[in-house]
C-alpha positions in Angstrom: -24.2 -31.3 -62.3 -27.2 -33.2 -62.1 -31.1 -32.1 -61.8 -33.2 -32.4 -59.0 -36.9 -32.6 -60.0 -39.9 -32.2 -57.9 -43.6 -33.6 -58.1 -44.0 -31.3 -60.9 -41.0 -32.2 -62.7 -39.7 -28.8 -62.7 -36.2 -28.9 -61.7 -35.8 -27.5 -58.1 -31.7 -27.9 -57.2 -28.5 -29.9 -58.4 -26.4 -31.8 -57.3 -23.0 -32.7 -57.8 -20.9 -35.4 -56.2 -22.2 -34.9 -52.8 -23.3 -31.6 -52.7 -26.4 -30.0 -53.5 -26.9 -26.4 -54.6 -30.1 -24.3 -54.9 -30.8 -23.6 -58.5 -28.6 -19.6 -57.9 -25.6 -21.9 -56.9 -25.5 -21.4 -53.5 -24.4 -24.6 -51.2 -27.7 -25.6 -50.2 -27.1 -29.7 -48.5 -24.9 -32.4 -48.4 -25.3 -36.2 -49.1 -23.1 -38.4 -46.8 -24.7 -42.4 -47.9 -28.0 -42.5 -48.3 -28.5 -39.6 -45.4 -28.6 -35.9 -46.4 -27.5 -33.1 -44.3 -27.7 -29.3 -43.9 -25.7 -26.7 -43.0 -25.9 -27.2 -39.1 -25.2 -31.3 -39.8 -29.3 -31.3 -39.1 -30.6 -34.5 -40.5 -33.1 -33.6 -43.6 -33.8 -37.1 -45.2 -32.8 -39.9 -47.3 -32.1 -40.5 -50.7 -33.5 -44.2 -51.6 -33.5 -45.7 -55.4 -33.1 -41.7 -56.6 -36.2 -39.9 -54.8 -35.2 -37.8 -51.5 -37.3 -38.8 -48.9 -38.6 -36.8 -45.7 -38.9 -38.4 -42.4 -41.9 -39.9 -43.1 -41.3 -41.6 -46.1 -42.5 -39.6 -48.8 -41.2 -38.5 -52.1 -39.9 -35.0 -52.1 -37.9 -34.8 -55.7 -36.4 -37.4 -57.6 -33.2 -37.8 -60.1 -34.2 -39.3 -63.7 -34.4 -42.8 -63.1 -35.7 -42.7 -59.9 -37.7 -46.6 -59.1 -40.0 -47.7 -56.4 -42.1 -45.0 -55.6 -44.8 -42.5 -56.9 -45.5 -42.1 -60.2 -43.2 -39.6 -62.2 -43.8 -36.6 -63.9 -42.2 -35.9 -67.4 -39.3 -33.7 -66.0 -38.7 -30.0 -67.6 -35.6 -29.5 -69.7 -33.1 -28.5 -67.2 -31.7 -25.0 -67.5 -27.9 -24.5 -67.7 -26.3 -24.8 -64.3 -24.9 -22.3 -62.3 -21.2 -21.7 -61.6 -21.3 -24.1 -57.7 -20.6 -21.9 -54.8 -17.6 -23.3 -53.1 -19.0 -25.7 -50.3 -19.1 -24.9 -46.8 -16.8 -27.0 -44.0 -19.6 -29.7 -43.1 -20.6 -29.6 -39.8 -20.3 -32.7 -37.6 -23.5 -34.8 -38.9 -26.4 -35.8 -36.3 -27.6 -39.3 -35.7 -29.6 -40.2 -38.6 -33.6 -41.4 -37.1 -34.6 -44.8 -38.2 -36.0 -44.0 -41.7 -39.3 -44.6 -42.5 -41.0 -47.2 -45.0 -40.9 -46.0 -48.3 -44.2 -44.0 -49.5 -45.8 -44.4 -52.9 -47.0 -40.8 -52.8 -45.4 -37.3 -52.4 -44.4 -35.4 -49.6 -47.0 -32.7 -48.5 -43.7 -30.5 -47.9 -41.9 -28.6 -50.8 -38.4 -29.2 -51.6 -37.8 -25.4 -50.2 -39.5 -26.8 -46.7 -37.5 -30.1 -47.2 -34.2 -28.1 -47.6 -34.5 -25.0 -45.4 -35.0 -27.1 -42.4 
Protein backbone atom coordinates (compact mmCIF):
# COMPACT_ATOMS: atom_id res chain seq x y z
CA UNK A 1 0.00 0.00 0.00
CA UNK A 2 1.04 3.29 -0.65
CA UNK A 3 0.89 6.77 1.44
CA UNK A 4 -1.09 9.52 0.90
CA UNK A 5 0.48 12.75 2.30
CA UNK A 6 -1.14 16.04 2.84
CA UNK A 7 0.20 19.72 2.94
CA UNK A 8 1.75 18.78 6.11
CA UNK A 9 3.22 15.72 5.07
CA UNK A 10 1.53 13.69 7.52
CA UNK A 11 0.20 10.72 5.95
CA UNK A 12 -3.66 11.02 5.56
CA UNK A 13 -4.91 7.61 3.56
CA UNK A 14 -3.42 4.76 1.23
CA UNK A 15 -3.86 3.56 -1.55
CA UNK A 16 -3.58 0.49 -3.32
CA UNK A 17 -4.15 -0.36 -6.93
CA UNK A 18 -7.14 1.68 -7.41
CA UNK A 19 -8.49 1.87 -4.18
CA UNK A 20 -8.08 4.23 -1.43
CA UNK A 21 -8.58 3.49 2.27
CA UNK A 22 -8.80 5.91 5.27
CA UNK A 23 -5.86 5.31 7.42
CA UNK A 24 -8.52 2.53 9.92
CA UNK A 25 -8.79 0.50 6.56
CA UNK A 26 -12.06 1.29 5.67
CA UNK A 27 -12.82 1.66 1.64
CA UNK A 28 -12.73 5.28 1.49
CA UNK A 29 -12.47 6.15 -2.82
CA UNK A 30 -11.69 4.82 -6.01
CA UNK A 31 -9.28 5.93 -8.84
CA UNK A 32 -10.74 4.99 -12.35
CA UNK A 33 -7.70 7.14 -14.88
CA UNK A 34 -6.84 10.18 -13.68
CA UNK A 35 -10.53 10.75 -12.10
CA UNK A 36 -11.33 9.67 -8.49
CA UNK A 37 -14.57 8.51 -7.27
CA UNK A 38 -16.61 7.96 -4.11
CA UNK A 39 -18.91 5.70 -2.86
CA UNK A 40 -22.03 7.13 -4.69
CA UNK A 41 -19.74 7.27 -8.19
CA UNK A 42 -19.74 11.22 -7.08
CA UNK A 43 -16.85 12.79 -8.82
CA UNK A 44 -14.17 14.03 -6.05
CA UNK A 45 -11.05 15.08 -8.20
CA UNK A 46 -8.13 14.29 -10.15
CA UNK A 47 -4.95 12.77 -9.71
CA UNK A 48 -2.30 14.76 -12.01
CA UNK A 49 1.75 13.99 -11.88
CA UNK A 50 0.95 12.38 -8.07
CA UNK A 51 -1.05 15.29 -6.19
CA UNK A 52 -4.99 14.81 -5.95
CA UNK A 53 -6.46 17.73 -7.11
CA UNK A 54 -10.01 19.34 -6.16
CA UNK A 55 -12.17 20.98 -8.71
CA UNK A 56 -10.46 23.91 -8.76
CA UNK A 57 -7.10 22.94 -9.27
CA UNK A 58 -5.42 22.78 -6.11
CA UNK A 59 -3.27 20.37 -4.33
CA UNK A 60 -5.00 18.32 -1.81
CA UNK A 61 -2.21 15.43 -0.94
CA UNK A 62 0.38 14.15 -2.93
CA UNK A 63 2.31 10.51 -3.35
CA UNK A 64 6.28 10.83 -2.98
CA UNK A 65 7.37 11.98 -6.13
CA UNK A 66 4.69 14.04 -6.88
CA UNK A 67 6.06 17.08 -9.85
CA UNK A 68 4.50 20.24 -11.06
CA UNK A 69 2.85 21.76 -8.32
CA UNK A 70 3.38 23.35 -4.72
CA UNK A 71 6.18 22.97 -2.87
CA UNK A 72 6.40 19.61 -0.77
CA UNK A 73 6.77 19.03 2.65
CA UNK A 74 9.23 16.33 4.01
CA UNK A 75 6.63 13.54 4.42
CA UNK A 76 6.31 11.69 8.03
CA UNK A 77 7.34 8.05 8.23
CA UNK A 78 4.40 6.17 7.25
CA UNK A 79 2.87 4.00 9.92
CA UNK A 80 2.25 0.24 9.13
CA UNK A 81 -0.88 -0.18 7.11
CA UNK A 82 -3.94 -1.49 8.03
CA UNK A 83 -5.44 -4.92 7.02
CA UNK A 84 -7.79 -3.16 3.50
CA UNK A 85 -11.46 -3.48 4.09
CA UNK A 86 -12.77 -5.47 1.22
CA UNK A 87 -13.98 -2.84 -1.47
CA UNK A 88 -17.36 -1.87 -2.11
CA UNK A 89 -19.18 -2.76 -5.71
CA UNK A 90 -18.40 0.74 -7.46
CA UNK A 91 -21.19 2.55 -8.28
CA UNK A 92 -21.82 3.70 -11.89
CA UNK A 93 -19.23 6.77 -12.07
CA UNK A 94 -20.60 10.41 -13.01
CA UNK A 95 -19.37 12.58 -15.80
CA UNK A 96 -16.09 13.87 -14.84
CA UNK A 97 -16.35 18.22 -15.06
CA UNK A 98 -13.64 19.63 -17.31
CA UNK A 99 -10.77 19.80 -14.79
CA UNK A 100 -9.22 22.75 -13.89
CA UNK A 101 -5.65 24.24 -14.56
CA UNK A 102 -3.27 23.00 -12.29
CA UNK A 103 -2.62 25.17 -9.02
CA UNK A 104 0.80 25.83 -7.60
CA UNK A 105 -0.71 26.11 -4.08
CA UNK A 106 -2.81 23.90 -1.79
CA UNK A 107 -6.28 23.33 -1.54
CA UNK A 108 -8.09 25.40 1.27
CA UNK A 109 -10.14 21.96 1.84
CA UNK A 110 -8.67 19.06 3.97
CA UNK A 111 -8.26 15.64 2.55
CA UNK A 112 -11.25 14.65 5.10
CA UNK A 113 -13.49 17.50 3.10
CA UNK A 114 -11.89 16.31 -0.21
CA UNK A 115 -12.91 12.67 0.53
CA UNK A 116 -16.16 12.85 2.51
CA UNK A 117 -17.80 14.67 -0.30
Amino acid sequence: MNPIYNSNGQVVAWQNDQNIFHLNGNHAAVINGDNIYGHRGQHLGVITKSYFRDHSGGAIAFFTGATGGPILPIPSIPPIPPIPAIPPIPSIASIPPVPAIPSLGWSTSSWEQFINV
